[in-house]
Residue frames as a rotation matrix with the C-alpha (Angstrom) as fourth column:
UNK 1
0.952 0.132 0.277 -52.02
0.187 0.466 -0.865 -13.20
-0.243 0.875 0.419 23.27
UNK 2
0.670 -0.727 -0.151 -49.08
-0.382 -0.163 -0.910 -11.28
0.637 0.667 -0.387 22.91
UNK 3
0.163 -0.504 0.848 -47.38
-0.869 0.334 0.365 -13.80
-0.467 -0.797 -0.384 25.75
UNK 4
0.664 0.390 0.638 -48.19
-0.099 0.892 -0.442 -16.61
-0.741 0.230 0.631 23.65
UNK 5
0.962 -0.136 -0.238 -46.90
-0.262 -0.212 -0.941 -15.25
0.077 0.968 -0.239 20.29
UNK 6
0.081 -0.996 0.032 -43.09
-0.997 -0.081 0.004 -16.08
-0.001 -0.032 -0.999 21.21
UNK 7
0.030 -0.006 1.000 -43.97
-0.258 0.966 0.014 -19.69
-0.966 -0.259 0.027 23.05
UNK 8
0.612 0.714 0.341 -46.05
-0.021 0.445 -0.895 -20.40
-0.791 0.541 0.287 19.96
UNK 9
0.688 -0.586 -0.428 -43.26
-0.645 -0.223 -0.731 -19.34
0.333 0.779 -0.531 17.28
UNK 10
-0.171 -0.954 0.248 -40.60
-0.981 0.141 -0.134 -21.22
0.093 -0.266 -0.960 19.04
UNK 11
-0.092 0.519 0.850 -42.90
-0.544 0.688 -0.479 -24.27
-0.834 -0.507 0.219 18.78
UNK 12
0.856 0.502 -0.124 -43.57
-0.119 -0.042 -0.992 -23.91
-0.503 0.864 0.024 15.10
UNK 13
0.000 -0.942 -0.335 -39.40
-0.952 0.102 -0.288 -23.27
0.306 0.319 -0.897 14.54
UNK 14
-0.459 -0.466 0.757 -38.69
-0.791 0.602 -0.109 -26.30
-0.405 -0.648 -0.645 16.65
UNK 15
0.559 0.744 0.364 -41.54
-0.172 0.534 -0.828 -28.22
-0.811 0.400 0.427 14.87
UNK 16
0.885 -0.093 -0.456 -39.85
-0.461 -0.046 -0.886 -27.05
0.061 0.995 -0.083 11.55
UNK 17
0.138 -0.924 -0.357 -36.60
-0.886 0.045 -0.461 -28.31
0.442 0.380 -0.812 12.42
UNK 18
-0.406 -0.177 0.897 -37.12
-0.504 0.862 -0.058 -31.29
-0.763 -0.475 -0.439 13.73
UNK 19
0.830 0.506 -0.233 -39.09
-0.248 -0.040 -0.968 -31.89
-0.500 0.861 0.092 10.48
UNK 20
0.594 -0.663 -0.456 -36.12
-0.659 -0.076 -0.748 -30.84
0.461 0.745 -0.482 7.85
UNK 21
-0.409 -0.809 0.421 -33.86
-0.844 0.511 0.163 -32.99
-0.347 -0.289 -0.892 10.45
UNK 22
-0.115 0.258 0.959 -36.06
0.152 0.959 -0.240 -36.41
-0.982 0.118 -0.149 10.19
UNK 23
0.810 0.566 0.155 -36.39
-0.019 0.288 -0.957 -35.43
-0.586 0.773 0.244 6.77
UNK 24
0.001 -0.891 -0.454 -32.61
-0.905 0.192 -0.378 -35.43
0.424 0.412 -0.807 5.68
UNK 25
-0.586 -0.777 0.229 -32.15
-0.714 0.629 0.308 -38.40
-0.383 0.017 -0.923 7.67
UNK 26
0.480 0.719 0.502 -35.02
0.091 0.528 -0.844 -40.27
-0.872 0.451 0.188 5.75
UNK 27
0.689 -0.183 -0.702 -33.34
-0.668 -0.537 -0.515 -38.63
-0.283 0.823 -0.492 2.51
UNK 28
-0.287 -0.956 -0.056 -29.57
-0.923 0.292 -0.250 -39.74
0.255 -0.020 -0.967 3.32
UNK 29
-0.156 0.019 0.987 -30.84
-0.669 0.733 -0.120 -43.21
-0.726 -0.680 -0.102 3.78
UNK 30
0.829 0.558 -0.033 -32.78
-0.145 0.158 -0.977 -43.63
-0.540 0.815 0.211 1.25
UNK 31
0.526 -0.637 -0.563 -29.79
-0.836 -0.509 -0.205 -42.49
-0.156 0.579 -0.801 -0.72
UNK 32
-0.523 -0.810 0.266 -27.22
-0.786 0.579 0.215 -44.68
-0.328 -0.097 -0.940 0.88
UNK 33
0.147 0.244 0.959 -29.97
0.211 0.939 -0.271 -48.20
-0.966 0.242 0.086 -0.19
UNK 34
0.965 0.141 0.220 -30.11
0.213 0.063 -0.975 -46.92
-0.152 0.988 0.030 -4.01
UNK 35
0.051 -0.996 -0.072 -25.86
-0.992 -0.042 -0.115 -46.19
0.111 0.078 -0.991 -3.88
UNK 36
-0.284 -0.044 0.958 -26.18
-0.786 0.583 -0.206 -49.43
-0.550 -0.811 -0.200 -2.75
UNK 37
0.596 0.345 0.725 -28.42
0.344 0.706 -0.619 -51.18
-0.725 0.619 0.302 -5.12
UNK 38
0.957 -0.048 -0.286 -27.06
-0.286 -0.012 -0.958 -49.49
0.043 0.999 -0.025 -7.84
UNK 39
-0.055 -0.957 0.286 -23.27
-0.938 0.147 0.313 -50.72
-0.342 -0.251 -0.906 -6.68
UNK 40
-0.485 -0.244 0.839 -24.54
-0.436 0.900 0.010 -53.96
-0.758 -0.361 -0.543 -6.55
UNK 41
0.800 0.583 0.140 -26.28
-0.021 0.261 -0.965 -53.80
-0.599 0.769 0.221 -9.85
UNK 42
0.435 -0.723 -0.536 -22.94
-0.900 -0.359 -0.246 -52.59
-0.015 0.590 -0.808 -11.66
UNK 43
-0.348 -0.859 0.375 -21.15
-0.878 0.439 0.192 -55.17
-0.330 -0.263 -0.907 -10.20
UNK 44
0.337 0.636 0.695 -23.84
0.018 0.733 -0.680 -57.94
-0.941 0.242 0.235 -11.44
UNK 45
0.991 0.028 -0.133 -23.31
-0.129 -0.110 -0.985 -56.71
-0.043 0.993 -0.106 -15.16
UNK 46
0.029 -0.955 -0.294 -19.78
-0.957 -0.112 0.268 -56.29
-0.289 0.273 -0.918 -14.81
UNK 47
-0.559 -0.482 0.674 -19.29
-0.311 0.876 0.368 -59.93
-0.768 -0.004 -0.640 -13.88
UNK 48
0.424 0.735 0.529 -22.07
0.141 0.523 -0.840 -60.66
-0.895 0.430 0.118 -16.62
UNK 49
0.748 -0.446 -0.491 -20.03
-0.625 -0.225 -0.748 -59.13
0.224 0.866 -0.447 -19.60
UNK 50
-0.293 -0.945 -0.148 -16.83
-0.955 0.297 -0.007 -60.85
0.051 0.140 -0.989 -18.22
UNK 51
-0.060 0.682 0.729 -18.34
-0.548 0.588 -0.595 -63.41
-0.834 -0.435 0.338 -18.21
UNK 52
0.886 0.433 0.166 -19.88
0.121 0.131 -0.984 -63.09
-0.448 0.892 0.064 -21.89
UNK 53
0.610 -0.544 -0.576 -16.59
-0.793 -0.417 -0.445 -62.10
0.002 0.728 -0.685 -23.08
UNK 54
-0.335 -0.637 0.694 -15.01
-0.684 0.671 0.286 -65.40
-0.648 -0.379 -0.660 -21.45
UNK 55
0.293 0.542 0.788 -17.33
0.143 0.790 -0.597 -67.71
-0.946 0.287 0.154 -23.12
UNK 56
0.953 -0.033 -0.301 -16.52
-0.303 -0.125 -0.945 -65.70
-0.006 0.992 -0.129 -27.00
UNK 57
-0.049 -0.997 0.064 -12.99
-0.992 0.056 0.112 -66.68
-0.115 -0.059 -0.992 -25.91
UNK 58
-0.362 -0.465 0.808 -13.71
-0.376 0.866 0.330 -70.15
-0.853 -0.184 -0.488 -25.14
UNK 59
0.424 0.704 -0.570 -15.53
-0.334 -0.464 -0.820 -70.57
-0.842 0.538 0.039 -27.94
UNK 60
0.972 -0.111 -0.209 -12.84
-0.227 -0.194 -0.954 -69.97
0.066 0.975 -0.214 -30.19
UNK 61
0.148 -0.886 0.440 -10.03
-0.921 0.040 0.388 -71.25
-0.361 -0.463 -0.810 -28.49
UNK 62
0.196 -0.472 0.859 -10.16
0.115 0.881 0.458 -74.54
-0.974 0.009 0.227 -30.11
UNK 63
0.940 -0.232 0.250 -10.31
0.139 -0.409 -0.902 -72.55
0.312 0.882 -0.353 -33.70
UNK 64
0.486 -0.819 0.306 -6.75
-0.821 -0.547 -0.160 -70.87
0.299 -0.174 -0.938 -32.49
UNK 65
-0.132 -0.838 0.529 -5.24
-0.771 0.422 0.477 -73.87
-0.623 -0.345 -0.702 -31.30
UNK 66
0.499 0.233 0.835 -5.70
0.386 0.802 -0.455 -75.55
-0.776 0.550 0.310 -34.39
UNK 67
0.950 -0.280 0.140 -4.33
-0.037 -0.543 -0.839 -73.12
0.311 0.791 -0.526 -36.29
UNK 68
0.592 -0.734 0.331 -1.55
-0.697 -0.260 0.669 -72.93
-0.405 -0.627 -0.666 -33.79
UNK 69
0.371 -0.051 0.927 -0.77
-0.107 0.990 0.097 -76.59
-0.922 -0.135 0.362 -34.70
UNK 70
0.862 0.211 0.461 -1.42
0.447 0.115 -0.887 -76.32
-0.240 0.971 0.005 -38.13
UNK 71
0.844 -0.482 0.234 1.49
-0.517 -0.848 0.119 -73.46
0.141 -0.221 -0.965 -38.18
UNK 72
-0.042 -0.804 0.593 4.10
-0.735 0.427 0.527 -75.16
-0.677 -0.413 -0.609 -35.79
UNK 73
0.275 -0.041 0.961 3.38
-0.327 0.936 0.134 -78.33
-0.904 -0.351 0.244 -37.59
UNK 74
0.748 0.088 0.658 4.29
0.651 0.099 -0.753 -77.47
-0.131 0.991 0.017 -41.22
UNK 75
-0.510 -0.859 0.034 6.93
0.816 -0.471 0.333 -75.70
-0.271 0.197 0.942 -43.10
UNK 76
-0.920 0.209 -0.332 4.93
-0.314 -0.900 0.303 -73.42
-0.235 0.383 0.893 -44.98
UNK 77
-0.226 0.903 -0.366 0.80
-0.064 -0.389 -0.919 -73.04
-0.972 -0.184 0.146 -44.86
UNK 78
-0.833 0.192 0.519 -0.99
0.429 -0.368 0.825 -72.42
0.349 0.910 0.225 -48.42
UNK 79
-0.439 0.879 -0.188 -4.21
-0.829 -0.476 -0.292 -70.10
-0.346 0.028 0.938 -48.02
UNK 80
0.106 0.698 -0.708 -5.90
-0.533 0.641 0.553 -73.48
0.840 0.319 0.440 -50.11
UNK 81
-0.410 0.153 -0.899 -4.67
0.327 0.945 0.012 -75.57
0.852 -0.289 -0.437 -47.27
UNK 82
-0.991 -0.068 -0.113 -5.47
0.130 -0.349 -0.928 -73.35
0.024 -0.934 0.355 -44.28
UNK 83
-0.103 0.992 -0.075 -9.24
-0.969 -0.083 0.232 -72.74
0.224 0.097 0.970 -45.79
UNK 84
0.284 0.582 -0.762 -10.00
-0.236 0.813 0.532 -76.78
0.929 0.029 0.368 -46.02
UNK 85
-0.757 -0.363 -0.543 -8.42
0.429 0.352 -0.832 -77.05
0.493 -0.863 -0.111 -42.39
UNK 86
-0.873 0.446 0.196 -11.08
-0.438 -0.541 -0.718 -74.78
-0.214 -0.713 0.668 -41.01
UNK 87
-0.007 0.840 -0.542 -13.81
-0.859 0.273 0.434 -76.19
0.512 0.468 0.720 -43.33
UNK 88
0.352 0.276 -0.894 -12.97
0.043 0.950 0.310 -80.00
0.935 -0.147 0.323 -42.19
UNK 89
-0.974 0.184 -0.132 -12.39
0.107 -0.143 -0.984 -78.60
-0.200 -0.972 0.120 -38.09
UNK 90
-0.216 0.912 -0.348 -15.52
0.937 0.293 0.188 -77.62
0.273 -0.286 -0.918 -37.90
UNK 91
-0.575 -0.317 -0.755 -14.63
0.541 -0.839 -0.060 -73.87
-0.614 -0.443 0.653 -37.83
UNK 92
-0.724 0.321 0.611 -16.51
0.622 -0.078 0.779 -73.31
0.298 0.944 -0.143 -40.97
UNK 93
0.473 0.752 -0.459 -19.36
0.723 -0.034 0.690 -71.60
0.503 -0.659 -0.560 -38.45
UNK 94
-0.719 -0.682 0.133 -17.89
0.444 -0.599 -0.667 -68.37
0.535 -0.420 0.733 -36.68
UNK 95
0.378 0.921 0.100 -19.88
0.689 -0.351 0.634 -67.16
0.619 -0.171 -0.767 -34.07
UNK 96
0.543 0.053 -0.838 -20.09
0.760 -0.457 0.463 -64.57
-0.358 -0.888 -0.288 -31.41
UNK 97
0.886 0.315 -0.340 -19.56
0.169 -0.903 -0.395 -61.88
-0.432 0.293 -0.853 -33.85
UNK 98
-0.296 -0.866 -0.402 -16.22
-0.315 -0.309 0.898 -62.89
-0.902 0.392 -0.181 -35.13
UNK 99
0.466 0.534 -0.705 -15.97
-0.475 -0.522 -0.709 -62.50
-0.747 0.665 0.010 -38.33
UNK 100
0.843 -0.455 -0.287 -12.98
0.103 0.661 -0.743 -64.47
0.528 0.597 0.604 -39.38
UNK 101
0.740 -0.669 -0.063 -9.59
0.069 -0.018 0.997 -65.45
-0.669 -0.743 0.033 -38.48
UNK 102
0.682 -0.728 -0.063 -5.97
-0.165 -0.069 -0.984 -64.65
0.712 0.682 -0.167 -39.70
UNK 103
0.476 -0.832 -0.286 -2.34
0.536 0.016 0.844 -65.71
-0.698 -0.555 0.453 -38.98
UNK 104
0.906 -0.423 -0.012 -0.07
-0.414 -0.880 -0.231 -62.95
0.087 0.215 -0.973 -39.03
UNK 105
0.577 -0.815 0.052 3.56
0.809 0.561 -0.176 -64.04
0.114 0.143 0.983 -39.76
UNK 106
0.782 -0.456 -0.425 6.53
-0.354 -0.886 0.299 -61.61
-0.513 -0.084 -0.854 -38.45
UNK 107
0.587 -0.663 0.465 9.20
0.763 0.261 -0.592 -61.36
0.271 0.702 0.659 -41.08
UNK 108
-0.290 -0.700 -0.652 12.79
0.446 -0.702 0.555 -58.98
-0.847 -0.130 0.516 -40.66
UNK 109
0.777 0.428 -0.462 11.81
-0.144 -0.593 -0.792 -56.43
-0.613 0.682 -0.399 -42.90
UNK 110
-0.663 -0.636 -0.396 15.55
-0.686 0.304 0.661 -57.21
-0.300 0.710 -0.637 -44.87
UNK 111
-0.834 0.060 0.548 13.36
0.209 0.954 0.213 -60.20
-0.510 0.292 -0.809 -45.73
UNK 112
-0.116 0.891 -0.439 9.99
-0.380 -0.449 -0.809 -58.13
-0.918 0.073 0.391 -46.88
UNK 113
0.043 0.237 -0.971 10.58
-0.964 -0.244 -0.102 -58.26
-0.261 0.940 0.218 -50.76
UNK 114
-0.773 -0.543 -0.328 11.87
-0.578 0.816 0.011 -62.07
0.262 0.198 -0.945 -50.79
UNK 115
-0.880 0.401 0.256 9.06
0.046 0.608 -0.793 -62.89
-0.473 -0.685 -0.553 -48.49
UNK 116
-0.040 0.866 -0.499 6.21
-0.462 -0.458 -0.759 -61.11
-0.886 0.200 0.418 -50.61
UNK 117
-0.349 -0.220 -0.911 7.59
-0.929 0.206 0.307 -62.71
0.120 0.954 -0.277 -53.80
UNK 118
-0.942 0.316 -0.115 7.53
0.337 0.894 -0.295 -66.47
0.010 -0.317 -0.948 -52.36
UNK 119
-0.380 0.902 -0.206 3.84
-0.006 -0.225 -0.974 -65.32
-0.925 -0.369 0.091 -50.80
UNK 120
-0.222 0.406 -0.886 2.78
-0.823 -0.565 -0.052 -63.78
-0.522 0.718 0.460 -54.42
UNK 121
-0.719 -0.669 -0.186 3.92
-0.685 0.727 0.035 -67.19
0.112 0.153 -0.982 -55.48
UNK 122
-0.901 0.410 -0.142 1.27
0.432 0.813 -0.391 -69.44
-0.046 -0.414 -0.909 -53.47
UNK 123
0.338 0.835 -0.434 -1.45
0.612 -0.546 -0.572 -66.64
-0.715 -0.072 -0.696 -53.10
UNK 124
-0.076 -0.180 0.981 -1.64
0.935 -0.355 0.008 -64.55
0.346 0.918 0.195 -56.20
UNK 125
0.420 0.662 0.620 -3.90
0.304 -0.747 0.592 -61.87
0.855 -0.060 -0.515 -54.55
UNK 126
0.499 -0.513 -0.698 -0.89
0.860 0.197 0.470 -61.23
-0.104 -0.835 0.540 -51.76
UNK 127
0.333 -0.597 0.730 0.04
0.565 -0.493 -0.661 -58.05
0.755 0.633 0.173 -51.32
UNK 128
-0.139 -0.766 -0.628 1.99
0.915 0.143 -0.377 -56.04
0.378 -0.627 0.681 -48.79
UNK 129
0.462 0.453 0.762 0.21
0.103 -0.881 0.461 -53.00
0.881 -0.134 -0.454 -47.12
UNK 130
-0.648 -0.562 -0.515 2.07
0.623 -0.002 -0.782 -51.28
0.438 -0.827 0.352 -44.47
UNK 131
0.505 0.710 -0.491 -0.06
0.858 -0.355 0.371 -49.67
0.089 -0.609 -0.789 -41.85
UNK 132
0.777 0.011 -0.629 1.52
0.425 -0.746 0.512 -46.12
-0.464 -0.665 -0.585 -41.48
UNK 133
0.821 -0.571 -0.017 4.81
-0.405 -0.560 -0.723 -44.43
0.403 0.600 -0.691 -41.84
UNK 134
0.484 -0.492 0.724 6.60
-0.817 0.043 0.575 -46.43
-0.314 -0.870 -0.381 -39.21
UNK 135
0.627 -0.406 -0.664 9.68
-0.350 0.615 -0.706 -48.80
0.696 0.675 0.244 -40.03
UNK 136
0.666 -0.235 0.708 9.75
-0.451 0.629 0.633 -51.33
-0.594 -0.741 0.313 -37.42
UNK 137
-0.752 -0.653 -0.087 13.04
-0.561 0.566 0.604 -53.68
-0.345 0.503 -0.793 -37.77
UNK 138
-0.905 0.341 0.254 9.77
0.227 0.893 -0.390 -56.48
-0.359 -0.295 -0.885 -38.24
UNK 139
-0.677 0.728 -0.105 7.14
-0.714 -0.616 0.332 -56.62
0.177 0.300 0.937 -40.22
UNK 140
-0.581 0.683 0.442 3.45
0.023 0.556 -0.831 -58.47
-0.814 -0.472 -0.339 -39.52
UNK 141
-0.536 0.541 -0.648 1.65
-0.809 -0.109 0.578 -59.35
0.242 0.834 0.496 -42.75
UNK 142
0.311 0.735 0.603 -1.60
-0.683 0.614 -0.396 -61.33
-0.661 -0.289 0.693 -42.69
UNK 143
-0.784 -0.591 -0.189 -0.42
-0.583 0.597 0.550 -64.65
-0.213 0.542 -0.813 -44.22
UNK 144
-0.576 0.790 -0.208 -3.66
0.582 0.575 0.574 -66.46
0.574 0.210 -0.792 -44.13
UNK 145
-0.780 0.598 0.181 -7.15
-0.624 -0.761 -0.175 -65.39
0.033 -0.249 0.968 -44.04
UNK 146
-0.801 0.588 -0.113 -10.63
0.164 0.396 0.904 -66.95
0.576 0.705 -0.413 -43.58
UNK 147
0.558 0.436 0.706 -13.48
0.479 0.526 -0.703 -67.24
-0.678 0.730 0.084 -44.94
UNK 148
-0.407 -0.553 0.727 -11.94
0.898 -0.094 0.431 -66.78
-0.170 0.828 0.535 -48.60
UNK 149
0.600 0.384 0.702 -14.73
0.547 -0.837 -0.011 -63.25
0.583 0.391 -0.712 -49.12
UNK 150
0.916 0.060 -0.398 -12.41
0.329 -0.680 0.655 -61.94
-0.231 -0.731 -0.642 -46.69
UNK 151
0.250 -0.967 0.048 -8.73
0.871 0.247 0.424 -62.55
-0.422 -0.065 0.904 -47.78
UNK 152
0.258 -0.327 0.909 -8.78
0.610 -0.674 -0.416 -59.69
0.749 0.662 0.026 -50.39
UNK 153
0.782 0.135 0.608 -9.55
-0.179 -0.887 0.427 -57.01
0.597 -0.443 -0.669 -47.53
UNK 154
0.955 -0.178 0.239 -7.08
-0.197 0.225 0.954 -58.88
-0.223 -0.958 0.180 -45.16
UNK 155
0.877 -0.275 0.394 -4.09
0.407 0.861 -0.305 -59.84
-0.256 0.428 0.867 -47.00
UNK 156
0.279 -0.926 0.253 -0.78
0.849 0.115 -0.516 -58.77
0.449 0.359 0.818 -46.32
């Protein structure tokens, strides 16, 4: 028996490790298909969001090049005329979670107070909020807002 006891142990090791071996490489396979799927899941969604985010673009790209127009094609905008332009485009309808649109107008800040007056002028409820402490040569006030529930919050 006690001739056996060595054979038999070295049978039982060898057993075990040939085990733990076929079981890592079962493991590390496994692994490498679900690294795998899940790569190729990511990459599914990615392209699905860019995707979705293309479409909220096109969307609204014919809103923005109307406005674009509207803009280039005029001397000076009113907030009354820039609402009925969206109302009779068809823009009246924002979807895909925008909320509204504005054109920002860059003015030389030497021009700020002249420009806000005129503005105050056409839009009553115009007023001039700088963002920060920073004094760019240039300044970017919203000049038109819509829908009209929005202009207060947006304006200037």
């Amino acid at each position: 028996m006690k001739r056996h006891l060595p054979i038999t142990l070295a049978i039982v090791g060898a057993v075990l490790a040939a085990g733990t071996w076929a079981t890592q490489a079962v493991v590390s396979q496994r692994r490498a298909q679900v690294e795998q799927a899940d790569l190729r899941e990511f990459h599914a969604a990615a392209d699905r969001v860019q995707q979705a985010v293309q479409h909220r673009f096109d969307t609204l790209l014919p809103a923005l090049q109307g406005v674009r127009g509207l803009i280039a094609g005029s001397d000076h905008v009113s907030g009354q005329e820039f609402e009925r332009f969206m109302a009779l485009g068809g823009f009246s309808q924002l979807d895909g979670g925008v909320q509204g649109l504005a054109y920002v107008a860059r003015w030389p800040r030497a021009q700020l107070a002249a420009e806000s007056r005129t503005e105050r002028q056409a839009q009553p409820d115009f007023q001039w909020r700088a963002l920060g402490d920073d004094r760019p040569a240039e300044a970017y006030p919203v000049r038109l807002a819509y829908p009209a529930a929005l202009r207060a919050q947006w304006l200037g």
